[in-house]
N, CA, C and O atoms as a Tripos MOL2 file, in Angstrom:
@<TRIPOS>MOLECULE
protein
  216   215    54     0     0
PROTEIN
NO_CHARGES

@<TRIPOS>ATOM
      1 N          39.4370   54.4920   25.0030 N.3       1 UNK1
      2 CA         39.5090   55.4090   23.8950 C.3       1 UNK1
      3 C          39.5620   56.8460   24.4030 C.2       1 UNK1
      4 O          40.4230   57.5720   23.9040 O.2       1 UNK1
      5 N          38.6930   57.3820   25.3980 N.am      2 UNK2
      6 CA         38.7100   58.6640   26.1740 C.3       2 UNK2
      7 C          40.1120   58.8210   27.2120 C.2       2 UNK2
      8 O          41.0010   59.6660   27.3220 O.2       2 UNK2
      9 N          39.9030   58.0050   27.6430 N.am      3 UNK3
     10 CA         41.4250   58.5810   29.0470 C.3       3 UNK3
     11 C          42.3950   58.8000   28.5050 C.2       3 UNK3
     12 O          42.8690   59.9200   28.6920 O.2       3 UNK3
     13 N          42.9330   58.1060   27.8420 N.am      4 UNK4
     14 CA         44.2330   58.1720   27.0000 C.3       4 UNK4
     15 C          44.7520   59.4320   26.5110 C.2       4 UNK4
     16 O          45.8820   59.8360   26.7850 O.2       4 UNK4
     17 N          43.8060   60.1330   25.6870 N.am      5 UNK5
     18 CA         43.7840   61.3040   24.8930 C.3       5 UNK5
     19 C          42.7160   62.1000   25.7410 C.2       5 UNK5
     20 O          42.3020   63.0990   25.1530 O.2       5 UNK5
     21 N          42.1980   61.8900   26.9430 N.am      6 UNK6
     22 CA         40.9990   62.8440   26.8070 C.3       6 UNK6
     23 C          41.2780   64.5530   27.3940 C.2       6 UNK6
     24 O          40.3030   65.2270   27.7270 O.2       6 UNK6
     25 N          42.4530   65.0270   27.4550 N.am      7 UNK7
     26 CA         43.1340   66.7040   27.8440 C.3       7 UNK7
     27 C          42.9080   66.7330   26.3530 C.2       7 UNK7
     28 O          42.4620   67.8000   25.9320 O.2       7 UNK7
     29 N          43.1170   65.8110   25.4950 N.am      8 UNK8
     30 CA         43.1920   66.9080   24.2470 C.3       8 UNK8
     31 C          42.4180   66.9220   22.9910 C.2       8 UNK8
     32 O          42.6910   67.2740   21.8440 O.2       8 UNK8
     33 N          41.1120   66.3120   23.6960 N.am      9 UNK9
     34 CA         39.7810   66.4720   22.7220 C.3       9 UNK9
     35 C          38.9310   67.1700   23.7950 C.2       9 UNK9
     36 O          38.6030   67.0360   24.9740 O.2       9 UNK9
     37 N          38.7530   67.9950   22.7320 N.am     10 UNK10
     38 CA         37.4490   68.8010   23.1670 C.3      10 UNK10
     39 C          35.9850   68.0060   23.9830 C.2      10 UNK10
     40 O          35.7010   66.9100   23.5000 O.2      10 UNK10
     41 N          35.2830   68.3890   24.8940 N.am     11 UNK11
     42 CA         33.8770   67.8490   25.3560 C.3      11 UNK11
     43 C          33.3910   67.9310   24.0470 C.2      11 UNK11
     44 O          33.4890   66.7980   23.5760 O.2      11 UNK11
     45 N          32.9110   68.7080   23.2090 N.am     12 UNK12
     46 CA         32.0090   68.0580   22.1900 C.3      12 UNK12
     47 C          32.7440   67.2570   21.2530 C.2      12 UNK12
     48 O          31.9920   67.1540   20.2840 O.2      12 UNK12
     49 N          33.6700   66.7150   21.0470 N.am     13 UNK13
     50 CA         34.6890   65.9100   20.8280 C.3      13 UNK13
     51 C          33.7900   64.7290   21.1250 C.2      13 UNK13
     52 O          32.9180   64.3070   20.3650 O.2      13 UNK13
     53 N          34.0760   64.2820   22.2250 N.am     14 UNK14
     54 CA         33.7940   63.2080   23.1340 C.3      14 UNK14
     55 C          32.5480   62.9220   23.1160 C.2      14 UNK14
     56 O          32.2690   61.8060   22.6780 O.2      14 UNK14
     57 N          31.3980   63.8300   23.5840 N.am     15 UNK15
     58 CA         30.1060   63.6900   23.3790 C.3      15 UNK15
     59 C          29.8930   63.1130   21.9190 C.2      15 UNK15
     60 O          29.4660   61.9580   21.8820 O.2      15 UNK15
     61 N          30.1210   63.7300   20.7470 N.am     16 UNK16
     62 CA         30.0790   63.3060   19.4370 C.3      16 UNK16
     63 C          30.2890   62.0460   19.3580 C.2      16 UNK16
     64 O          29.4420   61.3700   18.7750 O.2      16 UNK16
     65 N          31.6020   61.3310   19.9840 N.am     17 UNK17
     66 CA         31.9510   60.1470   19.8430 C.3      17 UNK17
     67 C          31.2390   59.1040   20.9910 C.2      17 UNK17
     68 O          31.1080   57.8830   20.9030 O.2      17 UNK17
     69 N          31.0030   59.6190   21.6190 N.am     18 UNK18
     70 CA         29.4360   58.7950   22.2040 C.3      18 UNK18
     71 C          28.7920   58.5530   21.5130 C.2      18 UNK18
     72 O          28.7350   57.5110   20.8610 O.2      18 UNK18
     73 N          27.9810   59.6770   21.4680 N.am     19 UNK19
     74 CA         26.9070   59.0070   20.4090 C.3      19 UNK19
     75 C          26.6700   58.2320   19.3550 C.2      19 UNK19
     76 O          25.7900   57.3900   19.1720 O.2      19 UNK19
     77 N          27.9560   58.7750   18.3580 N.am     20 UNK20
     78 CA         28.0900   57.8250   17.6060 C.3      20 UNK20
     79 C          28.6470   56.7230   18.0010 C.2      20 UNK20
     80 O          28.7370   56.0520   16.9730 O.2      20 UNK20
     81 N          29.1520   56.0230   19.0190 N.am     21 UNK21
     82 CA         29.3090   54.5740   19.4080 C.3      21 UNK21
     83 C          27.8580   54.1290   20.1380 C.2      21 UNK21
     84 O          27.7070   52.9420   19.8490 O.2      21 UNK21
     85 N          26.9450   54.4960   20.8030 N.am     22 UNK22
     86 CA         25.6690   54.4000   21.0020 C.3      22 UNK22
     87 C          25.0470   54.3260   19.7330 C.2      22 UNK22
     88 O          24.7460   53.1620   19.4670 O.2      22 UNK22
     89 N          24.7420   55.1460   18.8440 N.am     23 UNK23
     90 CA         24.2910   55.1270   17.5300 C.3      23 UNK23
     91 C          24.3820   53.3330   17.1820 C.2      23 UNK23
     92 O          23.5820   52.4070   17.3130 O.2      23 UNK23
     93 N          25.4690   53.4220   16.8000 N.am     24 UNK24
     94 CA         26.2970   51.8790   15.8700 C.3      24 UNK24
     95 C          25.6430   50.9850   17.1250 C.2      24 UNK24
     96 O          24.7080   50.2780   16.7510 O.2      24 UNK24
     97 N          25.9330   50.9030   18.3840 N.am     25 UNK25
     98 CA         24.9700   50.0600   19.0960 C.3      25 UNK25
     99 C          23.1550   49.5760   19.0310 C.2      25 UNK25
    100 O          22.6370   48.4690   19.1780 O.2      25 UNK25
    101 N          22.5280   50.9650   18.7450 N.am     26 UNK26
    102 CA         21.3780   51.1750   18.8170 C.3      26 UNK26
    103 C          21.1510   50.0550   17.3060 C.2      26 UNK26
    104 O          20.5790   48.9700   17.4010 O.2      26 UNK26
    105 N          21.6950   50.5670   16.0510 N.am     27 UNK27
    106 CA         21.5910   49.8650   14.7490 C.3      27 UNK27
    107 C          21.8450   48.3470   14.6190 C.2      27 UNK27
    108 O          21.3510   47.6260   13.7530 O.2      27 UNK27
    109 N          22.7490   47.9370   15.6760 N.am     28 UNK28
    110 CA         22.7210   46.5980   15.0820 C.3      28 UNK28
    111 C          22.4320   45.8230   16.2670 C.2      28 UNK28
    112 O          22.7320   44.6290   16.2750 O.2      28 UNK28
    113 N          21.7530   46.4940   17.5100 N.am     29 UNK29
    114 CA         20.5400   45.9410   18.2770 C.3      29 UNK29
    115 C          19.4920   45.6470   17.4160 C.2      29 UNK29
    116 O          18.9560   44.5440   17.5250 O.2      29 UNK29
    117 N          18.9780   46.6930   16.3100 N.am     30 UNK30
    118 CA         18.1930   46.8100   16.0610 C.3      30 UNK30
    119 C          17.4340   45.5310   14.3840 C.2      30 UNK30
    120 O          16.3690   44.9860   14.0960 O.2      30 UNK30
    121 N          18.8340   45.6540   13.7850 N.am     31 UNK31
    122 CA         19.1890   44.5440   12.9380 C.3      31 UNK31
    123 C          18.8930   43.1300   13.5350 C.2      31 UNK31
    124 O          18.1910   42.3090   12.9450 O.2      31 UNK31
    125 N          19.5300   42.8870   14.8490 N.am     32 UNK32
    126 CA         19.3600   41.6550   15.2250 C.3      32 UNK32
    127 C          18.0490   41.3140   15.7280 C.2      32 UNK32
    128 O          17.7040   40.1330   15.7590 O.2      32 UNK32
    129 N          17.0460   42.5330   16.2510 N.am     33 UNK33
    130 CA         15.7710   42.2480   16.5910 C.3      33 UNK33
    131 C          15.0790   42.2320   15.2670 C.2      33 UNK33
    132 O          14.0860   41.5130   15.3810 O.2      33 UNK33
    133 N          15.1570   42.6080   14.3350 N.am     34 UNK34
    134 CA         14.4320   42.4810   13.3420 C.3      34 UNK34
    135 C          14.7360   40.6120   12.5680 C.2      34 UNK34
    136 O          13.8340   39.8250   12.2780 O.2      34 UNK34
    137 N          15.8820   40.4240   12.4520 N.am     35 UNK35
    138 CA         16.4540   38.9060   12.5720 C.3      35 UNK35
    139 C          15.6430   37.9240   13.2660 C.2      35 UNK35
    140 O          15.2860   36.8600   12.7600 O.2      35 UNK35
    141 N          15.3540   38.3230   14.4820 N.am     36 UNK36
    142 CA         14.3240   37.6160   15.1840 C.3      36 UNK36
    143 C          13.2890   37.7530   14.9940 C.2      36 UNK36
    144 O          12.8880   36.5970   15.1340 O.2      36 UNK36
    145 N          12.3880   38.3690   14.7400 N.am     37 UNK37
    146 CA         11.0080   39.0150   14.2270 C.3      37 UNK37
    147 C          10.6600   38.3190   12.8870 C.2      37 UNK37
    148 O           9.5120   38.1030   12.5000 O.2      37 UNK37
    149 N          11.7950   37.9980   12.2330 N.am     38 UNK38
    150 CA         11.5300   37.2510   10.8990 C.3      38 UNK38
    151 C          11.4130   36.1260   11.1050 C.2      38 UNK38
    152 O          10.5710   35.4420   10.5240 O.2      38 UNK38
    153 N          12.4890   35.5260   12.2600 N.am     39 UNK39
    154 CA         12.4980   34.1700   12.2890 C.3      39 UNK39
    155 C          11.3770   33.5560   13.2150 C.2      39 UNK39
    156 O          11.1250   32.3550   13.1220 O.2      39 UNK39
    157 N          10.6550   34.4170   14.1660 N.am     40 UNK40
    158 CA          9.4830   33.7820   14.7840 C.3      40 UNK40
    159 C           8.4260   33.5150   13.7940 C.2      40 UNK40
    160 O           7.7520   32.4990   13.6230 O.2      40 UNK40
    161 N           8.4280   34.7520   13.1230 N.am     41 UNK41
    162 CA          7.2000   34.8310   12.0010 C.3      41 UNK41
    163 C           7.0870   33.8250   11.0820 C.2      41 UNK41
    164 O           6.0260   33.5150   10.5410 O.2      41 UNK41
    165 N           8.6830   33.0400   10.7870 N.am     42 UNK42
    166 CA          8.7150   31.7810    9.8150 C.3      42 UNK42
    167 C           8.2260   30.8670   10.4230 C.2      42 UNK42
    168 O           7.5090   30.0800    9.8050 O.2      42 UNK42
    169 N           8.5400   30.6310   12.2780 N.am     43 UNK43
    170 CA          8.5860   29.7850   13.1330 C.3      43 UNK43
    171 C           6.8780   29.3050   12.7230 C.2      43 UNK43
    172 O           6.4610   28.1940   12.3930 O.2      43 UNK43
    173 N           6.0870   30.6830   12.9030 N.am     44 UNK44
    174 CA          4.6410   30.5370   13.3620 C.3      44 UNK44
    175 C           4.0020   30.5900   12.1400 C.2      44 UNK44
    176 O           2.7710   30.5930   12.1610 O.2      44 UNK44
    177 N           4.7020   30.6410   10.8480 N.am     45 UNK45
    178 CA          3.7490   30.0490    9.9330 C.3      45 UNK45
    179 C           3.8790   28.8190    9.7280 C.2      45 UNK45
    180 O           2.9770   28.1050    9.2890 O.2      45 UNK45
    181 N           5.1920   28.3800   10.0710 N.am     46 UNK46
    182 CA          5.6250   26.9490    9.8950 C.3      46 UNK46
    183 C           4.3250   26.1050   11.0680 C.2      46 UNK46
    184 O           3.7830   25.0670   10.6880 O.2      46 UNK46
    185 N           4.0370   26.6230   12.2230 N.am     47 UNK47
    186 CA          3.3620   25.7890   12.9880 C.3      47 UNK47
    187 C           1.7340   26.1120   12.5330 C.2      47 UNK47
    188 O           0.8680   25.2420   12.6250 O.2      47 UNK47
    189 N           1.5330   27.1080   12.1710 N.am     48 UNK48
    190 CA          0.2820   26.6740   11.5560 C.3      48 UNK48
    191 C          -0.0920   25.8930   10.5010 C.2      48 UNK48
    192 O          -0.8980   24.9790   10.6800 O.2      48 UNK48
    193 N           0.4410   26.1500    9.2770 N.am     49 UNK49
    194 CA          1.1950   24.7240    8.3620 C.3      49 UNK49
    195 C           0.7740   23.4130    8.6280 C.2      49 UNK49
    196 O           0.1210   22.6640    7.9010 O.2      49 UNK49
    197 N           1.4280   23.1320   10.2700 N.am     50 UNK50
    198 CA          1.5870   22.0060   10.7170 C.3      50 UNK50
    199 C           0.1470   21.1790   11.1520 C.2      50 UNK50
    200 O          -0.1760   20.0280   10.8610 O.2      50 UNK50
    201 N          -0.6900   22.3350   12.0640 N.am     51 UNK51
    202 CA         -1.6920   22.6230   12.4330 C.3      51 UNK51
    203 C          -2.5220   22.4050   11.3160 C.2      51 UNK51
    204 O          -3.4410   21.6090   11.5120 O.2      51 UNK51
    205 N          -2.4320   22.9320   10.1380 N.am     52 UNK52
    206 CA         -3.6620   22.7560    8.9640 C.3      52 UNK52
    207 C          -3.8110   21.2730    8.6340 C.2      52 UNK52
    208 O          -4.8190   20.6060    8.4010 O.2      52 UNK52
    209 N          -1.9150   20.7980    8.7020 N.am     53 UNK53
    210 CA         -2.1740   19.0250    8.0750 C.3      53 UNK53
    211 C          -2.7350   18.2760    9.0980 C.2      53 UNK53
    212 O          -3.2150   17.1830    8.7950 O.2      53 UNK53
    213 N          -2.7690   18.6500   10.2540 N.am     54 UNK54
    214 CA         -2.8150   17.1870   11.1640 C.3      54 UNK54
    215 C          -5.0160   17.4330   11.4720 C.2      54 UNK54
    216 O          -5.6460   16.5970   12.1180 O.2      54 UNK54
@<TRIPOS>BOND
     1     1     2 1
     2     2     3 1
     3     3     4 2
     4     3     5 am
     5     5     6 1
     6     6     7 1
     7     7     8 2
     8     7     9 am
     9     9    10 1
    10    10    11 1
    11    11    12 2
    12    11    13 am
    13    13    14 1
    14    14    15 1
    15    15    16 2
    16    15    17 am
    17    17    18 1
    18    18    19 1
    19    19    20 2
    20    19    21 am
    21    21    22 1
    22    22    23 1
    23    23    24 2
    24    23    25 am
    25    25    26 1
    26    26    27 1
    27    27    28 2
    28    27    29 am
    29    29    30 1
    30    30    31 1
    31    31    32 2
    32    31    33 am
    33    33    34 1
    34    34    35 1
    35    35    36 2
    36    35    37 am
    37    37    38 1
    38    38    39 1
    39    39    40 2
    40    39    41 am
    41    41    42 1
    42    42    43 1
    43    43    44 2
    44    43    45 am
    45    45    46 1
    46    46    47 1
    47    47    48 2
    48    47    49 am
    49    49    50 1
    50    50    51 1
    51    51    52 2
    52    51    53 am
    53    53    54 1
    54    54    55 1
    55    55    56 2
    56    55    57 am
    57    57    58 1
    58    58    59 1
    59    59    60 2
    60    59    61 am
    61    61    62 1
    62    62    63 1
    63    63    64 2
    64    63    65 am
    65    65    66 1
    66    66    67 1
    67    67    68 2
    68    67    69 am
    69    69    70 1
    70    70    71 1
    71    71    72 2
    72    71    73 am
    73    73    74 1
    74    74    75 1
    75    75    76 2
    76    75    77 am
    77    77    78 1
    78    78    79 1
    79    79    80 2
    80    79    81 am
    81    81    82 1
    82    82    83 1
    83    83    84 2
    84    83    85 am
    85    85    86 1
    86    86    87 1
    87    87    88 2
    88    87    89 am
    89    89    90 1
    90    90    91 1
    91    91    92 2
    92    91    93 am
    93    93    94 1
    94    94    95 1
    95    95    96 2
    96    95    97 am
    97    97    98 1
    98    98    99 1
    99    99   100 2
   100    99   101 am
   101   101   102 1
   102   102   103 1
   103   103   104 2
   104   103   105 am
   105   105   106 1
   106   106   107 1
   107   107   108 2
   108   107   109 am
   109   109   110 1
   110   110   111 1
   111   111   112 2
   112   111   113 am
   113   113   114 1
   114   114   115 1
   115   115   116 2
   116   115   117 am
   117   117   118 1
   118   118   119 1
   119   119   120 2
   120   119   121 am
   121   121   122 1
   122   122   123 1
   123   123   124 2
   124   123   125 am
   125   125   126 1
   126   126   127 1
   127   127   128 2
   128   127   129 am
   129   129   130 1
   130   130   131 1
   131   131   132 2
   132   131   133 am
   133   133   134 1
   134   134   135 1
   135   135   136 2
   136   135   137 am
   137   137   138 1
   138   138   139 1
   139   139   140 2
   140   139   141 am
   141   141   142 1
   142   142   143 1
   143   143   144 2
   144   143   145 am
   145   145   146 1
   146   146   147 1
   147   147   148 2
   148   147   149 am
   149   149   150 1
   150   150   151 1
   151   151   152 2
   152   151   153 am
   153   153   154 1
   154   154   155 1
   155   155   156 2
   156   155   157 am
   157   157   158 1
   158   158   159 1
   159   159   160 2
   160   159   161 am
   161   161   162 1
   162   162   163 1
   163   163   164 2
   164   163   165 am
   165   165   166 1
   166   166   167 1
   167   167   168 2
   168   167   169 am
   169   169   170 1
   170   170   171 1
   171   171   172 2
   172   171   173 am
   173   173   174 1
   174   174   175 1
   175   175   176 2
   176   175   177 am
   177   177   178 1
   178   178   179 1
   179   179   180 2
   180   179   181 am
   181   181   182 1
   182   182   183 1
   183   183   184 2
   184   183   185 am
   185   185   186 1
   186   186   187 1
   187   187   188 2
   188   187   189 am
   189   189   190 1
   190   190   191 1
   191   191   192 2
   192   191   193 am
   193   193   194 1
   194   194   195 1
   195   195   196 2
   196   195   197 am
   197   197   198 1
   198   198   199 1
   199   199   200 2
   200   199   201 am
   201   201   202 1
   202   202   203 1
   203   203   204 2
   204   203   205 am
   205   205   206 1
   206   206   207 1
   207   207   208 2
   208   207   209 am
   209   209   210 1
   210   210   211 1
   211   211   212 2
   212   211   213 am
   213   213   214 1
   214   214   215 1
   215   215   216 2
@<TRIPOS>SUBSTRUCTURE
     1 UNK1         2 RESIDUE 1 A UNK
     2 UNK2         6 RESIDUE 1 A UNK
     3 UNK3        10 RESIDUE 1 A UNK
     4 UNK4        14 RESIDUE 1 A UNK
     5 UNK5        18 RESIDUE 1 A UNK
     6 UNK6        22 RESIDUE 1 A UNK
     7 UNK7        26 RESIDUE 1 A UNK
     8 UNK8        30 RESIDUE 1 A UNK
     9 UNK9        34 RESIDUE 1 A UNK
    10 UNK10       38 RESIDUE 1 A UNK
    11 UNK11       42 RESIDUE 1 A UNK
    12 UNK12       46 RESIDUE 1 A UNK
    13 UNK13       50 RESIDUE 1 A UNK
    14 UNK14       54 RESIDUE 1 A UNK
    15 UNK15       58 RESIDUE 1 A UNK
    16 UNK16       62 RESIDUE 1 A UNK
    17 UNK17       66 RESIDUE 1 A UNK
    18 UNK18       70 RESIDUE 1 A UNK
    19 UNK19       74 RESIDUE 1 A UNK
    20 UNK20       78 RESIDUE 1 A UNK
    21 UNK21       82 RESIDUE 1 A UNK
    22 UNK22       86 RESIDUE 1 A UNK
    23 UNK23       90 RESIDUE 1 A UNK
    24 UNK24       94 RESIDUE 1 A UNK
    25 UNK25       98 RESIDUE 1 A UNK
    26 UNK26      102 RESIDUE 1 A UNK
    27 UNK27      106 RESIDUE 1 A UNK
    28 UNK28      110 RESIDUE 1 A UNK
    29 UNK29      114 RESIDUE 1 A UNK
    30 UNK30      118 RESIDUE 1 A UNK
    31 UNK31      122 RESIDUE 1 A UNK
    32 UNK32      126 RESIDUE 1 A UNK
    33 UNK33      130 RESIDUE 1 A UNK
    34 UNK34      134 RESIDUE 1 A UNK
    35 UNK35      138 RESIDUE 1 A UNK
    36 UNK36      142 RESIDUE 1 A UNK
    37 UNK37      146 RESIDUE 1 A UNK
    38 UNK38      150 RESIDUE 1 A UNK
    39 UNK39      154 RESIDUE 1 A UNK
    40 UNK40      158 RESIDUE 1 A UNK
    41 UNK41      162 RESIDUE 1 A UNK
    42 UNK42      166 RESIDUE 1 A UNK
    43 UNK43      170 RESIDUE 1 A UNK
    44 UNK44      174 RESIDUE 1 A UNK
    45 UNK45      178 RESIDUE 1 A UNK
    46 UNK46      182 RESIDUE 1 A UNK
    47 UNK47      186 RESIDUE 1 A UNK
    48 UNK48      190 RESIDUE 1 A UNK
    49 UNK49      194 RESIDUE 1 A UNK
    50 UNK50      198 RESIDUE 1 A UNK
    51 UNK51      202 RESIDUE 1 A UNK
    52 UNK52      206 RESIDUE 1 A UNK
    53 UNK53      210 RESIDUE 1 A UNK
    54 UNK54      214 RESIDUE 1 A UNK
């Protein structure tokens, strides 16, 4: 995305568009850890559950 065009965007051009592709990374790292966080939490009520019947 940078080499191609990069004589004719500006450095804060570029920097900007870092970040915001870091940004969009950071968010749906962050989505998917929360995804997991739910699903252990189902995991470990489910095994206590299990734990209460036996």
């Amino acid at each position: 995305m940078y080499h191609y065009r990069h004589v004719s965007l500006k450095a804060t051009t570029i920097q900007d568009l870092t970040m915001y592709k870091c940004m969009l990374r950071f968010d749906v790292e962050g989505e998917q850890l929360a995804f997991i966080d739910e699903y252990l939490l189902a995991e470990e009520a489910e095994a206590v559950a299990e734990e209460k019947d036996t």
